[in-house]
N, C-alpha and C positions, 0 to 999 in steps of 0.2 A: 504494500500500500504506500502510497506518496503522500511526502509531509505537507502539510498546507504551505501557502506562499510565504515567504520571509517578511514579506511588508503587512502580513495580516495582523492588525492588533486589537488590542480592545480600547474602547473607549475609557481614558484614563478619568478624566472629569466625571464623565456620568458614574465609572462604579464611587471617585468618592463621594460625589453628592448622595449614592443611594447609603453610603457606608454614615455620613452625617444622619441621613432623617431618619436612619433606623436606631442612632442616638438620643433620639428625642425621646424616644418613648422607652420609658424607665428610666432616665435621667439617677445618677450616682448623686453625692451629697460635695464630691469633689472634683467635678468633669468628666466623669466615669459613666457605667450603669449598675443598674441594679434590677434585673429584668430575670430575676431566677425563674426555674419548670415551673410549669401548670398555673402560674400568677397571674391575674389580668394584666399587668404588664405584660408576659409571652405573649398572652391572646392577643392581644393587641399590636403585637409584634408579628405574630402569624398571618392575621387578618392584611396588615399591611403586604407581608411575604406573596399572601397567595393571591392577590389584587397582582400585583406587579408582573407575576408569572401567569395569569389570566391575560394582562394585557398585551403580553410578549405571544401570545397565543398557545399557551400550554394547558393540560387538565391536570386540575390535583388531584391525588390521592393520599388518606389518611389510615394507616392502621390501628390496632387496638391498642398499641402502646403510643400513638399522638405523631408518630412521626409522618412529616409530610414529603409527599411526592409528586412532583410537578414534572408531568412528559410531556415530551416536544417528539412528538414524529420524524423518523426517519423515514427514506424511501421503502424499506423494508420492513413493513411494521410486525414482521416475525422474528427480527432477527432481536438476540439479546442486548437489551441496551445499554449502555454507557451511564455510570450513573457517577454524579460529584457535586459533594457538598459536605456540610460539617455541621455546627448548631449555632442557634439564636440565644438559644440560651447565654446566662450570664452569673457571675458571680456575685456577694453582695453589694463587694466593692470591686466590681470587676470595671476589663475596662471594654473599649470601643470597637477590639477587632478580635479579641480571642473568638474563635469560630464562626464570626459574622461573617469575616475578610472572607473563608471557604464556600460559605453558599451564597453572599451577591457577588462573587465571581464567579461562581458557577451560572447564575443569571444573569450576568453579564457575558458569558460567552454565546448564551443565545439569543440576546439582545445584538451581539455584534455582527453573528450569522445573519440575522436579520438584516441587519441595515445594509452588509456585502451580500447576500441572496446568494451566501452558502447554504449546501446542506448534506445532510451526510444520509448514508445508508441502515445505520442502524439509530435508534433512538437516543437521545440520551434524556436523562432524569433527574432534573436538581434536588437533592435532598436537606432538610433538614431534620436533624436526628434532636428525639426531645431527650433532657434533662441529661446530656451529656457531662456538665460540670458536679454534679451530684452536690453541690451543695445544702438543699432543701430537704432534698431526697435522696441518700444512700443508698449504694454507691452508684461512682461515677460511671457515665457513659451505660447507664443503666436501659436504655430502649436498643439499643447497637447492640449490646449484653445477650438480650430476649431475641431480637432477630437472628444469631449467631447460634442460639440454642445452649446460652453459656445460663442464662439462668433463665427460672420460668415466668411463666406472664403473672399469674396469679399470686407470687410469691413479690414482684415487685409492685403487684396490685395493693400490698400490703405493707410496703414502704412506708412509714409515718416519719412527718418531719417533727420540728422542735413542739408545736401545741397540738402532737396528737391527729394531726388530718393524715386520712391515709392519699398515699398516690393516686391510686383507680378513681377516690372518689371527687379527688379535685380536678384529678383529669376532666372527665364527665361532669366536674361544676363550670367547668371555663370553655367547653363546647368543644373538646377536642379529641375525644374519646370515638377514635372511627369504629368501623365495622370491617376493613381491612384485614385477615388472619397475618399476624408476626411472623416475618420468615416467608409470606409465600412467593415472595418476588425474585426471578432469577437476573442473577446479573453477570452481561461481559466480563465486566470489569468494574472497580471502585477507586476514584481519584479523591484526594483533599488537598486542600490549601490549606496551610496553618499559619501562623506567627510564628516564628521558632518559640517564643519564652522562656528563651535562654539566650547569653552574650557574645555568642561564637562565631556569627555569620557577622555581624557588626565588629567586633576585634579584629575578623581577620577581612573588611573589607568586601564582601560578600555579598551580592544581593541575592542569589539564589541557592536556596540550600535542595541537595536532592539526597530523598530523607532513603538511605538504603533501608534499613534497619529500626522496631521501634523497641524500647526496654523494657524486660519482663523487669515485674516487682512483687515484691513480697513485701503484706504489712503485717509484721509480729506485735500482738497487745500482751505488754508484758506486764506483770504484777510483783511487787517486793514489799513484803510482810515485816514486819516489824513490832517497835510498841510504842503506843504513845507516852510520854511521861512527862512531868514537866521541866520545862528548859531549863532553870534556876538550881532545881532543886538532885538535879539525877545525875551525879558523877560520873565523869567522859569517861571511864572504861565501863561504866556498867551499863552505857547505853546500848539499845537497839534500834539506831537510825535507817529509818525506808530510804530517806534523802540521801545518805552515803552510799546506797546501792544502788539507786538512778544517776548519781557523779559515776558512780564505778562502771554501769553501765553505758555511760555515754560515751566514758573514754573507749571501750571498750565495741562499743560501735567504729568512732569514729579511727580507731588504728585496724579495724579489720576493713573497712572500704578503701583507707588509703593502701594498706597493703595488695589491693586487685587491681589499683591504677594502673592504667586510664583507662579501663574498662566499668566502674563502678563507682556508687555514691551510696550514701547512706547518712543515717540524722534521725534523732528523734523527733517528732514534731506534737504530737498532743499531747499534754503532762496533766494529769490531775492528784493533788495532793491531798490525803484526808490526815486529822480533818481540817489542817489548811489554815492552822490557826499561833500566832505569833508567838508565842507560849506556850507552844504543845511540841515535844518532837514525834517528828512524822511516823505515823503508824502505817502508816500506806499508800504507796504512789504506784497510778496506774498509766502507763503512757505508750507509744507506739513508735514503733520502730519501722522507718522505710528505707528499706534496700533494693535497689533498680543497678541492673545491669544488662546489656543486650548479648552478654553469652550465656546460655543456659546453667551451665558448670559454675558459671563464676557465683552466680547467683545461689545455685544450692549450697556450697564451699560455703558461703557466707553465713548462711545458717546455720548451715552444721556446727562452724566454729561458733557463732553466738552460744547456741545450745547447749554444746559441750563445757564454755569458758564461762559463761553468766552465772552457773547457780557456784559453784566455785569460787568465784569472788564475793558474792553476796553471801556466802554459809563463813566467809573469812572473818566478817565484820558483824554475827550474829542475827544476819537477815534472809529469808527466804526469799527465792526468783519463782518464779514459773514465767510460762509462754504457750500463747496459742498464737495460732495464725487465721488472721480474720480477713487478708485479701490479698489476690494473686493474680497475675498472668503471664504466661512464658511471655519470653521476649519473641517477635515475630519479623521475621524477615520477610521485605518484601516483593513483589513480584521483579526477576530481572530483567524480564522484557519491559515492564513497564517503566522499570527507572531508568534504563537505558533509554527511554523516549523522553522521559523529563531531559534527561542527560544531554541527548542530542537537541534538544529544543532551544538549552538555554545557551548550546555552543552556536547553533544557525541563527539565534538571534542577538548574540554579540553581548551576554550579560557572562562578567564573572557568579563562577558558582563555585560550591565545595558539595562534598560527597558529606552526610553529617545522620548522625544518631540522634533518632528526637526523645527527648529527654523527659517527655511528658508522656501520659494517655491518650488516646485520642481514638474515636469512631472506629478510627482505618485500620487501629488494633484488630478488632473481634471481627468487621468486616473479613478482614486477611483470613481469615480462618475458614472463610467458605468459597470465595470467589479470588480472582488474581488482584491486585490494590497495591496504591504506593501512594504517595506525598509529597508534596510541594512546601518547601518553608520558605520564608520571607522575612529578614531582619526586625527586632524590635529594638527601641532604644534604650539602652542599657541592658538590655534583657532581661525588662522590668514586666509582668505579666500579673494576671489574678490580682492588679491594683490600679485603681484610679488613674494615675499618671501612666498607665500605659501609652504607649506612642510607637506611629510609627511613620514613615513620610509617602506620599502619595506615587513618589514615585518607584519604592519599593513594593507596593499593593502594583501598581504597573506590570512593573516585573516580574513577580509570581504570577499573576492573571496572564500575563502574555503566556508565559513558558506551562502554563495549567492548558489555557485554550492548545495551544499547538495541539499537547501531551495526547490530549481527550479528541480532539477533533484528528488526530491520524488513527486512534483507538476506535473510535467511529465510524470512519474510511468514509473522506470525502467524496460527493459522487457529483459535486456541482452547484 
């Protein structure tokens, strides 16, 4: 199949002006948004979505789990179609382009076919996948999840956020709850645009990153038992500090991920301390450990050695460990024919790129697991993400949208 023309791009203007007014709605408290799953913000954000893909000439479709599908006919309306896109969703403080920048570029490339009176043979299908940031609702990338067959519909029907709403039923309160079966859709292929949200592709100069690879992870919630006693009054050898066995633990994380470099990362990130009180030594801190690596090995090694070396250091200092594992995904590699077209795209259109590990989750994770799928990143500033001040400049959404349109439209096979 022949790659599309070198001079074919997208409309740089129109995708930021659709990347602004889809800013509006959920508006952050800091220049940001705040447009989390199944909230009349989403709605409101969908409603705009599927307006805009009506008027580009496409039909939605919605599944049981909310996620929307907007097809554009190809010549061949049998053949399997191209599908690309990412989420609307948002964090609390998130910011303007984590997953937006993926599906109004994906409607922006058939906005652009439109105006040049391309078209291709097979379809393609702009998605937006719900409650991918899992913020609201645990956990993440939780509709992508259910399509995959990684987890079940009913099970994340049951999802409840912080006051108790479950998922199904706020789905179904904000009108978004199709009649689509999960999973039944077949696909060519699966493209995403991301933001990198990481500092790598801007350090090293980069507009376009071609994501080979994404990072399995593992999150271990660890517990360390202890006694409470009071702080004044309880002689430093005869204590039982929880708190010195989350110190011991941390170090203890963080020389086992630098020992994997540059393969791996790791870091505690949730801490809860009972009972958390300026006067009490800690009887019990429960917190979570995330380790992400894109080699499978590296990533079990990693456990293993926790496992092995954590209750040992805590039985040193008169404190108990345990560990369970409360979320995972191998790491997945992705398709080579496809990143070899990202690859070649962004060499015929004259953008520096690098070959790069995205660092994050994302849709194209669980996607990968059924159909062929790859990724597109694009610089943020600082490689500041999941915050307010996220940024990134218009002509890096340029960029990635050009080298995404090529990628998808040769995966499509232009017919004219």
């Amino acid at each position: 199949m022949s790659a599309p023309a070198e001079n074919m791009k997208i409309n740089s203007e129109r995708l930021w002006d659709s990347l602004m007014d889809m800013a509006q709605i959920g508006p952050g408290v800091a220049g940001g948004n705040n447009r989390q799953a199944v909230t009349d913000e989403d709605s409101e954000g969908r409603h705009l979505f599927q307006k805009w893909c009506e008027d580009a000439g496409g039909t939605m479709g919605v599944d049981e789990m909310g996620t929307m599908f907007a097809r554009f006919e190809g010549s061949d309306p049998d053949a399997l179609p191209v599908y690309v896109g990412s989420h609307l969703d948002t964090q609390p403080t998130g910011g303007k382009y984590d997953g937006v920048l993926g599906v109004l570029a994906g409607l922006e490339i058939i906005r652009t076919m439109r105006d040049l009176g391309i078209k291709t043979r097979r379809p393609i299908v702009v998605t937006n996948w719900t409650n991918e940031e899992g913020t609201r609702f645990a956990p993440a990338m939780l509709a992508s999840g259910v399509f995959a067959g990684v987890l079940e519909r009913d099970w994340a029907y049951d999802r409840v956020d912080a006051k108790g709403k479950r998922f199904g039923d706020e789905l179904a309160r904000v009108g978004w709850k199709g009649s689509e079966s999960v999973g039944a859709r077949e696909m060519h292929a699966f493209f995403e645009l991301h933001i990198e949200q990481g500092p790598i592709l801007e350090a090293e100069g980069k507009q376009v990153g071609v994501v080979t690879h994404g990072q399995g992870l593992r999150w271990i919630e660890c517990t360390v038992t202890g006694k409470g006693q009071h702080t004044g009054s309880t002689p430093m050898y005869m204590r039982r500090n929880a708190g010195r066995g989350l110190a011991r633990v941390t170090e203890l994380v963080h020389e086992i991920a630098l020992k994997h470099q540059p393969n791996a990362v790791g870091a505690i990130g949730q801490i809860d301390v009972y009972p958390n009180s300026r006067n009490i030594i800690p009887e019990k801190v429960v917190f979570t450990i995330d380790f992400r690596s894109h080699v499978l090995d590296t990533l079990d090694a990693m456990v293993a050695e926790l496992n092995a070396r954590a209750p040992g250091l805590c039985a040193d200092i008169g404190v108990k460990f345990s560990a369970e594992l409360v979320g995972f995904f191998d790491p997945p590699a992705f398709d080579e024919a496809l990143v070899g077209r990202v690859r070649d795209a962004a060499e015929r259109l004259g953008y520096s790129h690098m070959d790069i590990i995205s660092g994050a989750g994302h849709d194209a994770c669980w996607i990968n697991r059924l159909y062929p799928t790859t990724m597109v990143m694009c610089p943020c500033v600082d490689g500041l993400s999941h915050n307010e001040a996220e940024e990134i400049f218009p002509e890096w959404a340029e960029a990635g949208a050009n080298v995404l349109m090529h990628a998808v439209l040769e995966t499509a096979e232009v017919v004219g």
